[in-house]
N, C-alpha and C positions, 0 to 999 in steps of 0.2 A: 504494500500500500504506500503510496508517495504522500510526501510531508504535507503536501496540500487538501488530498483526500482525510487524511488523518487530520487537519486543524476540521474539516468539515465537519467530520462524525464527532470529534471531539465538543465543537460548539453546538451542533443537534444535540448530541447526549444531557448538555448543559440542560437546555430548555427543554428538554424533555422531561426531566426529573422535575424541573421547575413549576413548569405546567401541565404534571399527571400524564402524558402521555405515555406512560408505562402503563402495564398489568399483569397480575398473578394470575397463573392457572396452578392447579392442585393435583398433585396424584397421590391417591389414595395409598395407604400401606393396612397388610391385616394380619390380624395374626395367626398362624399355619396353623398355630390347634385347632380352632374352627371359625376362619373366616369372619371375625368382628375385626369391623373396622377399630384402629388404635390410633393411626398416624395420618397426616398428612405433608407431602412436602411441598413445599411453594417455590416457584420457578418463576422467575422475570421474565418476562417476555415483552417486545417493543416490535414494534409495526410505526414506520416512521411515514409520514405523507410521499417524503421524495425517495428517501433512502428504500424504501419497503423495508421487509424483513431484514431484521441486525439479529445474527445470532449473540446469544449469550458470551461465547466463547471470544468472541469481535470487540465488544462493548467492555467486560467487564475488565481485561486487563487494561485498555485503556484507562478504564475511569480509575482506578489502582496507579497508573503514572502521570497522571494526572490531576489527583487530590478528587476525585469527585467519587472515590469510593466509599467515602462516610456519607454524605449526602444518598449516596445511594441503597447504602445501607440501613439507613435511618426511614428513608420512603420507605423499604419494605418491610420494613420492624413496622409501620404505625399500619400499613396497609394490611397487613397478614393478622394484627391484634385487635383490627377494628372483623375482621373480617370470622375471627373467631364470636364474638359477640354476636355476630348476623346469625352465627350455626345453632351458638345456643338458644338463642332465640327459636329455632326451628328444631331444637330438639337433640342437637349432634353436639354431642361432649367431646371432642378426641385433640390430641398431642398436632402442633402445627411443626414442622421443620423449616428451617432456610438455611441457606450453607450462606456463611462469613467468609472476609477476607483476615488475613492473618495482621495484614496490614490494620485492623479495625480494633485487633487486641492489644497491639502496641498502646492506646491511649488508657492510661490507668484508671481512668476515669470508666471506659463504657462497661465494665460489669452494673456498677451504679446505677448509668443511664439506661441502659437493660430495665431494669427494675423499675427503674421510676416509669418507664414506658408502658407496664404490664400494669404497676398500681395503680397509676394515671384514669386508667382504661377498665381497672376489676378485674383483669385478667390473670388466675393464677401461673405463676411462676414454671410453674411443675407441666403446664400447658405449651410450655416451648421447648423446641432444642435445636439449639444450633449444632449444624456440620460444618465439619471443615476434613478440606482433602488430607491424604495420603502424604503426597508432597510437600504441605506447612509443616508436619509436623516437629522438624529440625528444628527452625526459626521459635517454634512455640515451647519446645522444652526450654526454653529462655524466659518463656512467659506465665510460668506454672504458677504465681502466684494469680493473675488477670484467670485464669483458668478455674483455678481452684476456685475463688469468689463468686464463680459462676454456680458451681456446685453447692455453694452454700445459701445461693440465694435458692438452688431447687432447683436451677435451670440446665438443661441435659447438653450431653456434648456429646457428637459422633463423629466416627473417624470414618471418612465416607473412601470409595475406590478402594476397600484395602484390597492387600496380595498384589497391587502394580508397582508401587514405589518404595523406598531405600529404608523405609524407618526400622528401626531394630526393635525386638521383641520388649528389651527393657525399656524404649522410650513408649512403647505402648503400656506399660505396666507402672510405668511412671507417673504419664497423662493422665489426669483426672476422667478419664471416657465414660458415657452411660452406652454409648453401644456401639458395635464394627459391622460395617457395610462391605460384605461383599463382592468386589467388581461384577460388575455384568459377565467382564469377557471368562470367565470361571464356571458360570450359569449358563452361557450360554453353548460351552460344550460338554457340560457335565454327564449329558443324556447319550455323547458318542467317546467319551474316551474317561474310563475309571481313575485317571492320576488326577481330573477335576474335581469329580466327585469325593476323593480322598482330599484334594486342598480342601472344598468346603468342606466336610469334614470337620478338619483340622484346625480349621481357624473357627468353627463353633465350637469345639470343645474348648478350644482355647479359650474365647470371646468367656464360658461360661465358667470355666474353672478361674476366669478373673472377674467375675461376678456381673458381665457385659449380656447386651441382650445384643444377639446376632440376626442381623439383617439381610436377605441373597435379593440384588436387586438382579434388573433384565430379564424377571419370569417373564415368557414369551410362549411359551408352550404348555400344555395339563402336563406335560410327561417331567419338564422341568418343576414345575410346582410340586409334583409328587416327590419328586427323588431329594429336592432341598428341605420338605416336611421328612422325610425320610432320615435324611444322616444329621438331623436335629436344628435345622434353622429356626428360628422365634417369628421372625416378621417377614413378608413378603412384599416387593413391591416389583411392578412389568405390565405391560404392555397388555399381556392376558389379563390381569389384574384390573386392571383399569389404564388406559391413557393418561396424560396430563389435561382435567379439565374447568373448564371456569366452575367459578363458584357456586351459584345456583343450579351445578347439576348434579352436585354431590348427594344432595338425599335422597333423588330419584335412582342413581347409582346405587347407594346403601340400599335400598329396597329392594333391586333388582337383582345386585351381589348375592347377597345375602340368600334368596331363592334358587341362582345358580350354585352354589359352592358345594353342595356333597355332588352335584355331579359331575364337578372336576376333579374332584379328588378318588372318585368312585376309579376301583382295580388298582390298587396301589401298587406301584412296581417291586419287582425283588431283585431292584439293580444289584444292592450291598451283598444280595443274598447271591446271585450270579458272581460276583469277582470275587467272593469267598471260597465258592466252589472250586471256581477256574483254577484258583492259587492252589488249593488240596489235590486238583487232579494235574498241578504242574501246565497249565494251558497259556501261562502269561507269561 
């Protein structure tokens, strides 16, 4: 992208944040015992008049070298806590997520303004949790006490993308975490090759022997949803699951969910029970 495209998106970005033209859409997460909704996560998403569609991925390191990532993080804190309010209202209690910049931990102050943002509004604490990738977590073992303060206000933290990036076992055990996500790309060959199925595995046992609730995102298939209820995940979130969608179509979702789910889970596979075999009769 040339320096002149870049001041563009960067001044659109400005007045975007400035004047609402952003919005959340939501993707549900449930929990694999049976199918109640627990979580949602909120995703930013922009539709610009000239620019059209700006991915996430486009905008958001910009606004990070730019200073405009508190700004933008603060729009989706108040949007996502107002928007909890709307649910309850209709009925729907559940955990909202938004993944942070690591850069937003740096100020000693925003666990505080966290908080004041939820009491502001009535909104319990316990009602949110921030993610953050795989790849902050280096820069954030620096920030264990901003972390910690999180934890004490009740506010959850997860470690999203794991099994992609560099972080060591003891900076996980370190981190203050309430849950470990998964990567998709694990999920999504779990169902054609057993070393995936053995990572997930691996990193829910983990996730639980350090008292973490384990998340398999990129369910795309019934056959994946079985096998990650299978070798012990907590929460699910994909594509079969539910897409990412606006907010008012979450309780028609819930309702819907909700009457579909034993029939995706229905004939549970005996993946783990096949590669145990295969190992006894020497096939692998």
């Amino acid at each position: 992208m040339t320096r002149r495209a870049n001041e563009k998106l960067i001044g659109a970005l400005r007045r975007a944040i400035g004047d609402q033209q952003l919005h959340m859409l939501y993707q549900p997460k449930v929990d694999l015992a049976d199918g109640r909704l627990v979580r949602v996560e909120a995703l930013v998403r922009w539709e610009d008049r000239e620019l059209g569609t700006v991915e996430p991925s486009r905008f958001v390191p910009l606004a990070e070298e730019h200073g405009l990532i508190d700004d933008l993080t603060q729009w989706g804190l108040r949007t996502i806590l107002r928007q909890w309010l709307d649910w309850r209202e209709q009925g729907i209690d559940t955990q909202i997520a938004f993944n942070i910049s690591a850069l937003s931990l740096q100020h000693l102050d925003f666990p505080d303004l966290v908080e004041r943002m939820c009491r502001a509004l009535e909104v319990p604490t316990e009602r949110l949790v921030l993610e953050l990738t795989e790849g902050a977590t280096q820069p954030l073992v620096k920030l264990m006490d901003t972390l910690t303060r999180f934890r004490i206000k009740g506010i959850g933290l997860a470690i999203d993308d794991f099994g992609t990036g560099y972080s060591s076992l003891m900076q996980l055990r370190q981190l203050p975490f309430t849950e470990v996500k998964i990567d998709q790309a694990f999920v999504a060959d779990a169902s054609q090759t057993s070393d995936c199925r053995l990572i997930i595995k691996a990193i829910s046992d983990l996730a639980h022997g350090l008292g973490l609730t384990a998340t398999a995102e990129g369910i795309e298939t019934a056959e994946q949803l079985r096998l990650v209820r299978e070798v012990g995940c907590d929460v699910g979130q994909g594509y079969l699951i539910s897409p990412p969608i606006g907010p008012e179509a979450l309780a028609p979702w819930k309702q819907a969910f909700t009457a579909q789910w034993r029939k995706l889970i229905a004939d549970e596979p005996l993946a783990l029970r096949r590669d145990v075999e295969a190992d006894a009769l020497g096939e692998r």
